[in-house]
C-alpha positions in Angstrom: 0.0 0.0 0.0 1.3 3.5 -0.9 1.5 5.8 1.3 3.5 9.3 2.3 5.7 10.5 5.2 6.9 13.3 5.8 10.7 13.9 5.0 12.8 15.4 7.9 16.6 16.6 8.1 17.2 13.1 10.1 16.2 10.8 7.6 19.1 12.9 5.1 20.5 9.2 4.9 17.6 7.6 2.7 17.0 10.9 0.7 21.1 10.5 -0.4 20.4 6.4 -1.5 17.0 7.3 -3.2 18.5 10.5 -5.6 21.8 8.4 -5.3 20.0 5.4 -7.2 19.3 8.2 -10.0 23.0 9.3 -11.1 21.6 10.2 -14.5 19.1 12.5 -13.4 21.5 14.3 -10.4 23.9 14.9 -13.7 21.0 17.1 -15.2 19.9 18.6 -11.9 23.3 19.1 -9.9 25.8 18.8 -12.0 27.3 15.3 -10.1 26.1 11.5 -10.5 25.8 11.6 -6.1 24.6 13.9 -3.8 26.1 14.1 -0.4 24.5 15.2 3.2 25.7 18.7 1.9 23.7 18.7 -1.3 20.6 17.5 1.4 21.2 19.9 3.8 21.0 23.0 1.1 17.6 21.6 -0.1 16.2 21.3 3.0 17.3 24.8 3.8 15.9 26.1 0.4 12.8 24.1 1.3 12.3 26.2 4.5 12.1 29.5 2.9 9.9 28.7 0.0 7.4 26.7 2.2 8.0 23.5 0.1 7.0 20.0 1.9 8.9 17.3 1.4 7.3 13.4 1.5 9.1 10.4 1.3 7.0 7.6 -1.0 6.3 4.4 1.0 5.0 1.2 -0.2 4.8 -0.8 2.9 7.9 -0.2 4.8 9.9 0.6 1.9 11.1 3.7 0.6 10.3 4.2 -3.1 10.4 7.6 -3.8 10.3 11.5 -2.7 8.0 13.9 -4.1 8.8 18.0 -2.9 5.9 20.4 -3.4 4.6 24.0 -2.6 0.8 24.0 -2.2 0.8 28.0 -3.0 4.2 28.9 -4.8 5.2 32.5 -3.7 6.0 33.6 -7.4 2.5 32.7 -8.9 0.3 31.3 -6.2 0.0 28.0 -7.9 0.9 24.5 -6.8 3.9 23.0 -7.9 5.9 20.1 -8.1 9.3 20.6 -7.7 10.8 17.3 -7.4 9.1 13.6 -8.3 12.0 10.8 -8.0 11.5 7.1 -7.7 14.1 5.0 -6.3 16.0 3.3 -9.5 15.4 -0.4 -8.6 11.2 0.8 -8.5 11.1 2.6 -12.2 9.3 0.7 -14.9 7.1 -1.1 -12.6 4.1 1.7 -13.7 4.5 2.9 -9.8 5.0 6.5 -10.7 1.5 6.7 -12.3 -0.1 5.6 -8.9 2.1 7.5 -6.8 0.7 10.4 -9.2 -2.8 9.7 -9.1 -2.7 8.9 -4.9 -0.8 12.3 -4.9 -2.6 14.3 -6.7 -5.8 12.7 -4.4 -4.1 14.4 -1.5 -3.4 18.0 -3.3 -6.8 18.1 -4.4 -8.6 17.1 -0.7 -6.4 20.4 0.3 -9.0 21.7 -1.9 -6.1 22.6 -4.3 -5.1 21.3 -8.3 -1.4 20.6 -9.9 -0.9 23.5 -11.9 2.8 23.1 -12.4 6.0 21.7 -12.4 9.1 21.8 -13.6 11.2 19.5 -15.7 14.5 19.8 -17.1 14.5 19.8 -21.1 17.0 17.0 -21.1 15.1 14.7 -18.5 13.1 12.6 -21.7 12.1 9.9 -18.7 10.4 12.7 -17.1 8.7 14.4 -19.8 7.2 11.6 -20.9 6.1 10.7 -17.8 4.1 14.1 -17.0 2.9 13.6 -21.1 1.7 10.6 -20.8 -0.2 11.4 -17.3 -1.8 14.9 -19.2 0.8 17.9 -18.6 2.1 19.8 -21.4 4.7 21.8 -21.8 5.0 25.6 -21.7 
């Protein structure tokens, strides 16, 4: 059963092996194939500021994947997704589009819709993923 946690500065440890499983996509978003508790800590700070929650993707007991948002995004007042990973060893099991949908249950009880997120030109995994589950790009 899926379910989400929240994701605090003390669990930094399975927040590094989950983007860690990703080195492909931390070369598009940082510049590195691994992230250290450095790389964690800045996020978490940035995460402060711009009220973005951070949730860790459970199935069971397991961690499969982190999803960052901001219910009302200080530049526009819409809610965006600013990061949607799944751990490497979960991807191509069709997971991400239940994670989405169970997600996007949650946003939209907060009486709130998905206006926006962000994806990096070069991330063709994750554009067609949003694609495929009705986002288009702008």
């Amino acid at each position: 059963m899926i379910h989400f946690e929240l994701n605090t500065i003390d669990k930094k440890h399975i927040e590094i092996d989950m983007m860690n499983s990703n080195p492909t996509y931390n070369l598009i978003a940082k510049g590195k194939e691994a992230i250290d508790e450095q790389d964690v800590e800045e996020e978490f700070r940035e995460s402060v500021d711009l009220e973005v929650v951070r949730l860790f993707v459970k199935n069971k007991d397991d961690d499969i994947g982190i999803i960052d948002y901001c219910l009302s995004n200080p530049s526009d007042g819409k809610t965006w997704i600013s990061l949607f990973v799944i751990h490497k060893k979960y991807q191509g099991s069709g997971l991400a589009e239940k994670i989405y949908s169970q997600f996007e249950t949650r946003i939209l009880d907060k009486g709130k819709k998905i206006n926006s997120l962000a994806v990096h030109e070069i991330n063709v995994q994750g554009i067609q993923l949003w694609s495929s589950l009705g986002f288009r790009k702008i």
